[in-house]
N, C-alpha and C positions, 0 to 999 in steps of 0.2 A: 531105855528108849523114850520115856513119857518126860524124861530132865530135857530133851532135844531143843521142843518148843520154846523152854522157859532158854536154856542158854545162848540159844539165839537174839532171841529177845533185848537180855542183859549186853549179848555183842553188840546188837545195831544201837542199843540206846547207849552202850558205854560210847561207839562208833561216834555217835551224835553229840553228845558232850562235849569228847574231845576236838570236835569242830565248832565248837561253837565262839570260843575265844576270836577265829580266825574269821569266822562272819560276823563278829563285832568290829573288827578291823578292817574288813571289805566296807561295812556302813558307814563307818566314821573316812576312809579313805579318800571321797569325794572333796569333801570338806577341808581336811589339809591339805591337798592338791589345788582345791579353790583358794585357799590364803596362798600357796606358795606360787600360783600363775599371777596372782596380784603383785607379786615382786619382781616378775620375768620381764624385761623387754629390754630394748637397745638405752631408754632413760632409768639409770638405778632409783630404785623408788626403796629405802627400808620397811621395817614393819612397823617400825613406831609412824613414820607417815603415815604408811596404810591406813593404820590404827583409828587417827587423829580425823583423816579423811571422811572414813566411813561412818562414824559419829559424829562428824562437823555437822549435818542438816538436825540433830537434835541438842549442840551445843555450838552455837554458832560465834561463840566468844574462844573458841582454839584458831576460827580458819585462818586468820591471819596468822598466825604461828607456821601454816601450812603456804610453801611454795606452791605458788599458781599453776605453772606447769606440771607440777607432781599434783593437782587437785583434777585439771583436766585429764591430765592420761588419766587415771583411776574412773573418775564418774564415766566419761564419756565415751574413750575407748574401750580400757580394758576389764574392766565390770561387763556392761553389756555383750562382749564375746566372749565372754569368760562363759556368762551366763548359757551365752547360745550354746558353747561346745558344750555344758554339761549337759542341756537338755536336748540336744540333738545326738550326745551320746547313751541318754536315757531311754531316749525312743527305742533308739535301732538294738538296744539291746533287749528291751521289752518286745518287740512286734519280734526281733528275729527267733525269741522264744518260743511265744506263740503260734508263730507259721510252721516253727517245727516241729510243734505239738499235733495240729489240725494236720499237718502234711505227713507226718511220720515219716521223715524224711530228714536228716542230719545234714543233708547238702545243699536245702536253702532257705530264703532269709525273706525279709520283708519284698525284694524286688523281684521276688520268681514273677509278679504277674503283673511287670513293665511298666509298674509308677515311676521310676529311675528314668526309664528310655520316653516316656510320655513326656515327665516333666522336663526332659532334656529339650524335648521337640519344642513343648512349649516356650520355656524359655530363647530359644533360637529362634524360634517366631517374633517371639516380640522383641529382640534385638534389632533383627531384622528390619521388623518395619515401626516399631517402635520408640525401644530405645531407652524410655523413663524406667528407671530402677522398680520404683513399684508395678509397675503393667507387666515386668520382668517377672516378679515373684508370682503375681497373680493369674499370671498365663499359665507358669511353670506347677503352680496348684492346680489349676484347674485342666490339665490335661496328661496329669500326672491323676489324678481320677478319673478322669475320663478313658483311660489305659487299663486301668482295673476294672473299672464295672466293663468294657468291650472285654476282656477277658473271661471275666465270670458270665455274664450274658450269653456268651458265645459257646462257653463250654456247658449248657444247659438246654442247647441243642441235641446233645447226643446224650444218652440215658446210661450208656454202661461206663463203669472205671470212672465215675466222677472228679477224683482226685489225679487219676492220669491224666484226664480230658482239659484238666483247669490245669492244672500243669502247662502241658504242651500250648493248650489255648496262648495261657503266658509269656512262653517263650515265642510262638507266634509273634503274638502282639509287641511285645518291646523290639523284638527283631525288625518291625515292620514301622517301629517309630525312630530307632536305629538309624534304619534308611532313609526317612526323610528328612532327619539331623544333617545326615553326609549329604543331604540333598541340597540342604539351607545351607550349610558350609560350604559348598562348589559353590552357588552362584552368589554368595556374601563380599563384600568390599577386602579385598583382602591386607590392606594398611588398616584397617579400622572395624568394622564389623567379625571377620574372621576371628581377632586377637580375641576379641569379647568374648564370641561363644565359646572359642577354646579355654579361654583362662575360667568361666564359669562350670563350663565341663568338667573341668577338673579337680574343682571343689576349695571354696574358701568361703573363709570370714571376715576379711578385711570389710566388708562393706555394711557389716550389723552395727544399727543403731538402735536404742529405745525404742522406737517406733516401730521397730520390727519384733521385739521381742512379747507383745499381748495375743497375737494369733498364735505365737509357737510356747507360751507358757499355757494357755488355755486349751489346747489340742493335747500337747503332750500331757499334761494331768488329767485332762479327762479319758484319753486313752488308757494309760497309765491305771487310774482307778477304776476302770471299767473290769481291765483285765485282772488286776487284782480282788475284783469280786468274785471272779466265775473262773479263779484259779483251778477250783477243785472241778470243775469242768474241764480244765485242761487236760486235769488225769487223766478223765475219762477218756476224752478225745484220742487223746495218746494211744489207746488200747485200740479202736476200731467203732466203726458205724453201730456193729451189730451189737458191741458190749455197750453204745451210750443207749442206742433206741432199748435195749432192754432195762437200763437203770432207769429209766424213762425223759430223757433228754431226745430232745429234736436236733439229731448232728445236720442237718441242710441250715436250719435257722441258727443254731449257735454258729457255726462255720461261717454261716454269713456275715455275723455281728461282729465276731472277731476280726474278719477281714475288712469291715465298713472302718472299725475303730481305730487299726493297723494300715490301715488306707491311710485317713486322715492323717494321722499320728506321721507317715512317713512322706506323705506328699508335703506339710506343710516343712518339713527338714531339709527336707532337696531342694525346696522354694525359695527357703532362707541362702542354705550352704552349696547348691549345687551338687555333685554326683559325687558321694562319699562312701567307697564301698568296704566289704570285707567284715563291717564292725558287726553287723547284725549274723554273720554265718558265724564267727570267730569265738565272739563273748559267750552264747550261750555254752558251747563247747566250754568255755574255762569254768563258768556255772556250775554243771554238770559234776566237773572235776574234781571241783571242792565241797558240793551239800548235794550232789545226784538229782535224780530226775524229779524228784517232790516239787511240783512247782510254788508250793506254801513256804519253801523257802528257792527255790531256781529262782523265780522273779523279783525278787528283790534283789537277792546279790544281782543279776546280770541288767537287772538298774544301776545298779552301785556298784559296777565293772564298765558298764560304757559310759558312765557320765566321768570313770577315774580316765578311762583307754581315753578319749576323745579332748579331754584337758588336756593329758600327757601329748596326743599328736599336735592339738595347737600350739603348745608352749614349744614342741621341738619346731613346727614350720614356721613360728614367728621369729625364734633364737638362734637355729644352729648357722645358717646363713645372712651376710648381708642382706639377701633378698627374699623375701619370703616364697616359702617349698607348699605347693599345693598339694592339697590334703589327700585328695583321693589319692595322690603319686605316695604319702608316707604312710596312710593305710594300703595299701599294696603290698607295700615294699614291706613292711612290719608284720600286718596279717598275715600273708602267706608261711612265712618260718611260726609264728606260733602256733598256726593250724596243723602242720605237718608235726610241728612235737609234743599239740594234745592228743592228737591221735593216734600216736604213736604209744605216747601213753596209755589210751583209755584200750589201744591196740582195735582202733577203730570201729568199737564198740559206742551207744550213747545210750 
């Protein structure tokens, strides 16, 4: 009986080995995915192009070697969405971890507490009466928090079931910006304003430039590093109030941090990309599947799972069709079948 503990032991760390080759393959996946979406689009670009391109600004005696048109697609379109999708696929895979660690709760994600449904409002605002791309983004940030903190605010009126109360709060609140989305849609220009809100609703990239990408590289890594500090915080949380407050953590103030950080990190993604769901419930789940609930390794792979998932949906809505398939419709359509056959797997366990 006294061998139990050691043969255990020897199982989880044999367990752990033998995964380890397959999460060095998750890390490095990003990355061949980012050179192989530089190859993707309706203009064949090679790799020796690519190649030539993305060291022409520190040798500047190839560009000429290099077709103009294969220089511009590369720098200006498809780098900078390349860029977005990966870090808007990092985010939501990062915060949907964490919300499920504070929530204890496998069935939701960054938007239980209606940054999605705010920033939608806002954005339809400023379509609305607006209409400038940027007033667009920065409407859709800004009340895409403003949806989060009325939900936590509100749910801190009531003292019992705090995590029930933020919950429901939540869903309140997006439901109640929901409505005034379909409100701005009824009385919007329906030749022109309408198409707008609904094509942004829906979710794309077509409209990311440079210029767009400094407030979403700077939120999503500082998110990102935040949560990767106070990983081992996450374990605890994961347990319950009563097991963090006795190891001596403040679960009100960490919960809050995590969600201020997970805030930010996902308003400025919906800002960018409009309303792209699925990715933050779906990835931690495949996380999970392959290196288990340790978040000193969940959060990393389920960065290095949304930023692989979220390339893969752009390169398919930019390719598979003449016209381009909005994102939120091919995370739908995708997420749902692999959520019903990791769970099936994990046999609805996490």
């Amino acid at each position: 009986m006294k061998n139990l503990p050691q043969s255990a032991n020897l199982n989880k760390e044999n367990h752990s080995i033998a995964k380890t080759p397959l999460v060095l393959l998750l890390i490095v996946l990003p990355l061949a995915l980012f050179v192989l979406s530089l190859t993707l689009g309706r203009y064949q670009i090679g790799p020796v192009d690519i190649f030539k391109v993305m060291i022409s600004p520190l040798f500047p005696s190839i560009a000429g070697e290099i077709p103009d048109i294969a220089k511009q697609l590369i720098l200006r379109v498809r780098l900078p969405r390349i860029l977005a999708a990966l870090l808007i696929g990092a985010s939501y895979g990062a915060t949907g971890t964490a919300f499920q660690a504070i929530f204890k709760n496998p069935l939701v994600d960054s938007n239980i507490l209606g940054v999605t449904s705010g920033a939608g409002f806002g954005a339809a605002l400023a379509f609305l009466f607006l209409g400038d791309p940027w007033l667009v983004q920065i409407s859709a940030f800004i009340f895409g928090l403003m949806a989060v903190f009325l939900s936590f605010f509100s749910s801190r009126l009531y003292k019992t079931s705090p995590l029930l109360v933020l919950t429901l709060m939540g869903i309140l609140v997006g439901s109640f910006f929901s409505s005034l989305t379909s409100l701005l849609k009824y009385v919007a220009d329906p030749l022109d304003t309408l198409p707008a809100i609904t094509f942004w609703l829906l979710g794309s990239l077509t409209s990311i430039t440079w210029q767009n990408l400094p407030p979403l590289i700077i939120l999503t890594m500082l998110g990102i590093t935040f949560l990767w500090l106070i990983r081992w915080r996450l374990n605890i949380l994961s347990l319950g109030d009563a097991e963090a407050s006795v190891l001596g953590i403040n679960p009100t103030r960490m919960k809050l941090s995590i969600i201020l950080f997970s805030t930010l990190m996902t308003a400025v993604a919906v800002s960018m990309s409009g309303v792209i769901g699925w990715v933050g419930l779906v990835i931690p789940h495949a996380g999970r599947l392959i290196v288990g609930p340790e978040h000193k390794r969940l959060l990393p792979v389920s960065v290095c799972l949304g930023a692989a998932f979220m390339m893969i949906i752009d390169d398919v809505a930019r390719t598979l069709l003449p016209g381009e398939i909005p994102l939120g419709v091919l995370t739908g359509l995708i997420g749902v079948p692999i959520l019903v056959l990791l769970m099936r797997r994990n046999k609805t366990g996490w």
